[in-house]
N, C-alpha and C positions, 0 to 999 in steps of 0.2 A: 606485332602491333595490334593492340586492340582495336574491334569494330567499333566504327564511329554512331553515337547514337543522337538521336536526335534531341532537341532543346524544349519539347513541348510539356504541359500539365498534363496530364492523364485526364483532366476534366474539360481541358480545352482540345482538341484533337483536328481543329484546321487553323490554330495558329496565335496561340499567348505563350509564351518561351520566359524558360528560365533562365538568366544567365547563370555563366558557372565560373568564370573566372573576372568578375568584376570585381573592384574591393569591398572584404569586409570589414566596415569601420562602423565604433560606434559614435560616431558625430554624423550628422547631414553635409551629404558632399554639396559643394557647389556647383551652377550649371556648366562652369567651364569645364569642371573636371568629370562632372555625366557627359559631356561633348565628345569625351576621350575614353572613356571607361567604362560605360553603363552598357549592358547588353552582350559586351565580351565574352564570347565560346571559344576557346582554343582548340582546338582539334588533339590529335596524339600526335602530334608535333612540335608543339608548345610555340609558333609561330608569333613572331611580338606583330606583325600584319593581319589584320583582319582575312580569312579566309575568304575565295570567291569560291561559290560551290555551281561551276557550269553545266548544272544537269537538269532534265525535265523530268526524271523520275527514281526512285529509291529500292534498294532489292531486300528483300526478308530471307529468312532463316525457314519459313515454312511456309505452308499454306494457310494455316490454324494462327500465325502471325500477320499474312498479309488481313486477313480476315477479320481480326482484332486492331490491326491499323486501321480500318474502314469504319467498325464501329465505334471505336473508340476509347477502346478496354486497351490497348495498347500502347505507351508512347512510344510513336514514331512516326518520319516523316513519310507521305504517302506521293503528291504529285507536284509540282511546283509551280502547277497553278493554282493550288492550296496554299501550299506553303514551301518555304526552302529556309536552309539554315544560314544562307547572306541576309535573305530578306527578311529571319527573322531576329536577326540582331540587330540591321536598319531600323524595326519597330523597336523594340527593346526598348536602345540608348533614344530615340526620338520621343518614346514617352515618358522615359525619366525626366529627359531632358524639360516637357512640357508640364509637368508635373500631374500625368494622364495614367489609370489603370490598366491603358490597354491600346495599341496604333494597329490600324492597320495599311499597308499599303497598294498603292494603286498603279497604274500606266500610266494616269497624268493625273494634271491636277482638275480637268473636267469627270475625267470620272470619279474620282474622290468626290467634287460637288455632288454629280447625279447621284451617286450611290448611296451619300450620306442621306439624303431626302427620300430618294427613291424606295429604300429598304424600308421606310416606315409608312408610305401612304399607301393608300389603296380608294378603288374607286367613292366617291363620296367625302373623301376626308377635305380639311379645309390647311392651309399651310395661306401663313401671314409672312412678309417678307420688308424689307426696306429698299427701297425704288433704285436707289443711287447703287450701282451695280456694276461689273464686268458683264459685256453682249452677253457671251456663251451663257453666263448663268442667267440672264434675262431671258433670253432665249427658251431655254429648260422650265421654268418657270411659269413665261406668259405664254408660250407654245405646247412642248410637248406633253409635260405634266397635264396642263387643262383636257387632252385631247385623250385624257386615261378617265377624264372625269374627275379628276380633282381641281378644288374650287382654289386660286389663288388668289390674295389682295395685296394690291402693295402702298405701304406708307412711305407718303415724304415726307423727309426730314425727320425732326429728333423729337416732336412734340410731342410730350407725354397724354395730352390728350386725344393727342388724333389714335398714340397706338392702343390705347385704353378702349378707345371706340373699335377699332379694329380687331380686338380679342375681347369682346364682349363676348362674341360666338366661341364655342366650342373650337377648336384648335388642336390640329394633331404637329405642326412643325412649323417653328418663328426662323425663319432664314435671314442675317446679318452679315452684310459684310464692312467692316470697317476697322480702319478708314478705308472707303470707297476706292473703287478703279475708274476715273483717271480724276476725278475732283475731291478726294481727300477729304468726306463728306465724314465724318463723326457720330456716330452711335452710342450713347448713353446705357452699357452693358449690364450694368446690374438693373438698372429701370427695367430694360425689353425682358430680361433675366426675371422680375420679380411677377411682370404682370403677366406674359408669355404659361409662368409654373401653374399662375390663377388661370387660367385658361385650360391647364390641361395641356401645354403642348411643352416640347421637346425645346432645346435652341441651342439651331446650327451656325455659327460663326466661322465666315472666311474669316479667317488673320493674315492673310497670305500678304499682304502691304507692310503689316506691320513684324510678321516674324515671331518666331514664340521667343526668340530675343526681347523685344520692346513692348510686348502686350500676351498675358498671360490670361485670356475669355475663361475659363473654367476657373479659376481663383476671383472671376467677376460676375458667379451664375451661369455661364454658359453648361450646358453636357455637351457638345460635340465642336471639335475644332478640325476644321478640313485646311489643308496645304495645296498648294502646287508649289512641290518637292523642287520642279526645272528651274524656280524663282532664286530666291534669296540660299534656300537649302542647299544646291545643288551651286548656284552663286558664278559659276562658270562658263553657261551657256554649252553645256554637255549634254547634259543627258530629259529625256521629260520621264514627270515621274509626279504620283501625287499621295496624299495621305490622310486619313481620317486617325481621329483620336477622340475615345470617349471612357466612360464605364466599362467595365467587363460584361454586365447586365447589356448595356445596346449592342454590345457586341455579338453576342450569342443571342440575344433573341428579335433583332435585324439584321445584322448586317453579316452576318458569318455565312449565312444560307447564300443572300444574296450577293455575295461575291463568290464563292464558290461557284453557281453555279451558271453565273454571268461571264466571268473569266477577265474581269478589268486587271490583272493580276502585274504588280511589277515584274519587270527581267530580273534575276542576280546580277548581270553583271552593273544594271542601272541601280539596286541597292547597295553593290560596294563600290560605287563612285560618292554615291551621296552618304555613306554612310564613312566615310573619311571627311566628306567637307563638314559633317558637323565635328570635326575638331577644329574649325577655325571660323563657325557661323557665330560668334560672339564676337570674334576681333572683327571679322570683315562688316558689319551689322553694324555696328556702333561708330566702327571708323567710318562707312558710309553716312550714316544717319549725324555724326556731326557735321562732315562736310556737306551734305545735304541744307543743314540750317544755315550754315554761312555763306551759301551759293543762293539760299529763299531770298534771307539778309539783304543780300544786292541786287537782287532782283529786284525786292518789292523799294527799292529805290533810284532804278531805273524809269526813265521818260518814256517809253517804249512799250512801257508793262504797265496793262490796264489791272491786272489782277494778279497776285499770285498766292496759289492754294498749297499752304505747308501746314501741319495741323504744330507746329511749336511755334509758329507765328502768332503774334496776340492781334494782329487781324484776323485773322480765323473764325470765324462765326463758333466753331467747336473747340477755340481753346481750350479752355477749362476743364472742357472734360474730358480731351486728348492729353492734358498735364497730368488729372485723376489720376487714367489707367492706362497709360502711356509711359515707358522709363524713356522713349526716344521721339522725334517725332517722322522718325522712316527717313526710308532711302529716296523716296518717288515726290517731286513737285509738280503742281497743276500750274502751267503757267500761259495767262492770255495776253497776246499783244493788243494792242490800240491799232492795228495793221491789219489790213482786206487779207484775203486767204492768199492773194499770188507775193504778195511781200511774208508772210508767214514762209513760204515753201523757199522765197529766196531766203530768208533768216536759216533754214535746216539745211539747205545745199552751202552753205557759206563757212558750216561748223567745218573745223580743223581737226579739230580732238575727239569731238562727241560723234556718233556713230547714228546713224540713221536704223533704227529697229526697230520690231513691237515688242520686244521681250521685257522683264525689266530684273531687278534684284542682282545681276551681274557684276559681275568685278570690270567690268570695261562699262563707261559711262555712255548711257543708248538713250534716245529720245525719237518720239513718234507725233504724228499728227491723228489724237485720237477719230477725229468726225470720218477722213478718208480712208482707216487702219482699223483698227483693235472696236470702234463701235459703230462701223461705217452698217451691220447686218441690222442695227435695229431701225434705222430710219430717223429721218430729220425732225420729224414731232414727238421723238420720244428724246431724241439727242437733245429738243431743247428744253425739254420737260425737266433732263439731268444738269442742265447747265453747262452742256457739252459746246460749243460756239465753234464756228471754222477759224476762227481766228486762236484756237486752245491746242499747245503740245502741250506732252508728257513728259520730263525730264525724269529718267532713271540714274541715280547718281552712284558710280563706281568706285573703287579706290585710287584712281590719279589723285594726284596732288589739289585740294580743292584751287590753290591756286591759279593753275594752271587749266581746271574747269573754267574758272569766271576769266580769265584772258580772252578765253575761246565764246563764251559768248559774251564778251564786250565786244572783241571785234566782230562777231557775226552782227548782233547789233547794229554794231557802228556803219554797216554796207550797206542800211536800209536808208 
């Protein structure tokens, strides 16, 4: 049996891979079939299963090779918290699939955030952001970041002039995430995309709400799209895991160092769980995100419900431009009752079906109460800043039958 060699460029040497047994056709495949095919390395076993390779490190033929692995004059793999050959077909097919020159992967989807930001600022630099946000990355942003000495500003909302104002100045990184975590808050991507480039800065877009199923940021202006892999990707509540995806350029002269030498590195065996479910993150995606709209539907025609935030809803203050650049309008609804917070808590112990969690993107349907959970770490004056209310869950919408979703809260509903 011949020695198994490694997938990498000779010009990349901590981690861009070639596949070798993907198809070679001359038409453009579709993303279904990159879900299943893209990034494919067979081993010399000809294995129709994607290989797990359960190792933290790789052995050479000499000493004048391992030496050449380290600099770079070699291809092959060296440590696997560099690289491995599960985790480097997990990038592969996920950047085809995004239509991305280059992923790399993470331990979760917080470090994907910090790192994607982190690897480009330095003391003094200035990073523009949009207010309406996940805690963690608030957190990183209005805390940590500032205390390295970099200046942060954050816009609300979508107004092209407020962020016009805001990228007057010089600008090393426009941070976006949309649609928002947990109010479904809308961002105008090619706008932040055009005026962000006039500035001089980078733009990093969470898509993690929306999936690189339903919203494709780089095809909108964006250069960097960060995952949390544990969401929608991974789709099962299995494994945490995260991911950046940009240029080959950002790659090598940010973020290759700074992950090397930080160690946020996925496991193998967490890239070949996730690197199976995207063979079915297009069915499950879509089937959620329809059932998703027909469960907003009867909500936003419920007595009970003061509010509810689904961006393919034409109450949505960001329809139109969740229709734009949007093929879905996601799996996750913001939903506020007309209800004090102790009827809210009796509404989520009441569910039958739905599942009391912070997680979301899951094939089992989960819903949380964001103010006491998922953004209880930033405090009530910023909670109301975001539109966050104690009377506001999260509905994560799974693959149950939608039917049998809206059963489960009619009767929860109905006990209030």
């Amino acid at each position: 049996m011949a020695k198994i060699r490694s997938m990498t460029n000779r010009h990349r040497p901590w981690g861009y891979h070639s596949p070798t047994d993907e198809p070679k056709v001359d038409w453009e495949l579709q993303p279904e079939t990159l879900a299943v095919r893209a990034g494919l390395a067979r081993s010399g076993f000809g294995e129709t299963g994607e290989a797990l390779y359960l190792t933290s490190g790789f052995t050479y033929d000499s000493a004048q090779e391992a030496a050449d692995s380290f600099s770079g004059d070699t291809d092959h793999f060296v440590y696997s918290r560099f690289n491995n050959p599960t985790v480097a077909m997990f990038e592969t097919r996920l950047a085809a699939l995004e239509g991305a020159e280059a992923a790399m992967a993470t331990a979760s989807g917080m470090a994907a955030m910090f790192a994607s930001v982190a690897s480009v600022v330095a003391k003094g630099d200035r990073i523009v952001a949009s207010f309406a946000m996940f805690s963690s990355c608030y957190v990183v942003l209005s805390e940590i970041l500032p205390k390295w000495g970099v200046e942060v500003e954050f816009v609300h909302g979508n107004n092209k002039s407020d962020w016009a104002k805001a990228l007057t100045k010089p600008t090393k990184v426009v941070f976006v995430e949309t649609p928002s975590n947990p109010m479904l808050e809308i961002i105008d991507l090619k706008m932040v995309s055009e005026l962000a480039h006039n500035a001089g800065a980078i733009v990093v877009v969470d898509n993690i709400m929306a999936s690189p199923v339903l919203q494709r940021p780089l095809e909108l202006g964006a250069d960097v799209v960060v995952y949390s892999t544990t969401k929608h990707i991974d789709g099962q509540g299995r494994t945490l895991g995260g991911a950046i995806l940009g240029s080959a350029e950002y790659m090598a002269e940010h973020l290759e160092q700074f992950i090397r030498h930080t160690g946020p590195a996925m496991s193998p065996f967490t890239a070949w769980t996730v690197l199976k479910s995207l063979e079915t993150l297009t069915m499950r995606v879509t089937r959620m995100s329809d059932s998703a709209l027909a469960i907003a539907e009867f909500l936003n025609e419920h007595n009970l419900i003061k509010q509810v935030r689904y961006p393919f809803l034409k109450s949505h203050p960001g329809y139109e431009i969740a229709a734009a650049q949007m093929s879905g309008g996601g799996t996750t609804i913001g939903i506020e009752l007309n209800q004090p917070p102790a009827k809210v808590f009796e509404f989520l112990n009441a569910l039958q079906v739905i599942d009391i969690s912070n997680n979301l993107g899951d094939s089992k349907s989960l819903i949380t109460h964001p103010a006491s959970s998922t953004h209880r770490r930033v405090g009530e004056e910023i909670r109301a800043q975001m539109g966050i209310s104690d009377s506001l869950v999260r509905l994560s919408v799974g693959l149950e039958h939608p039917t049998d979703l809206i059963k489960d809260l009619e009767q929860s509903l109905g006990k209030l």
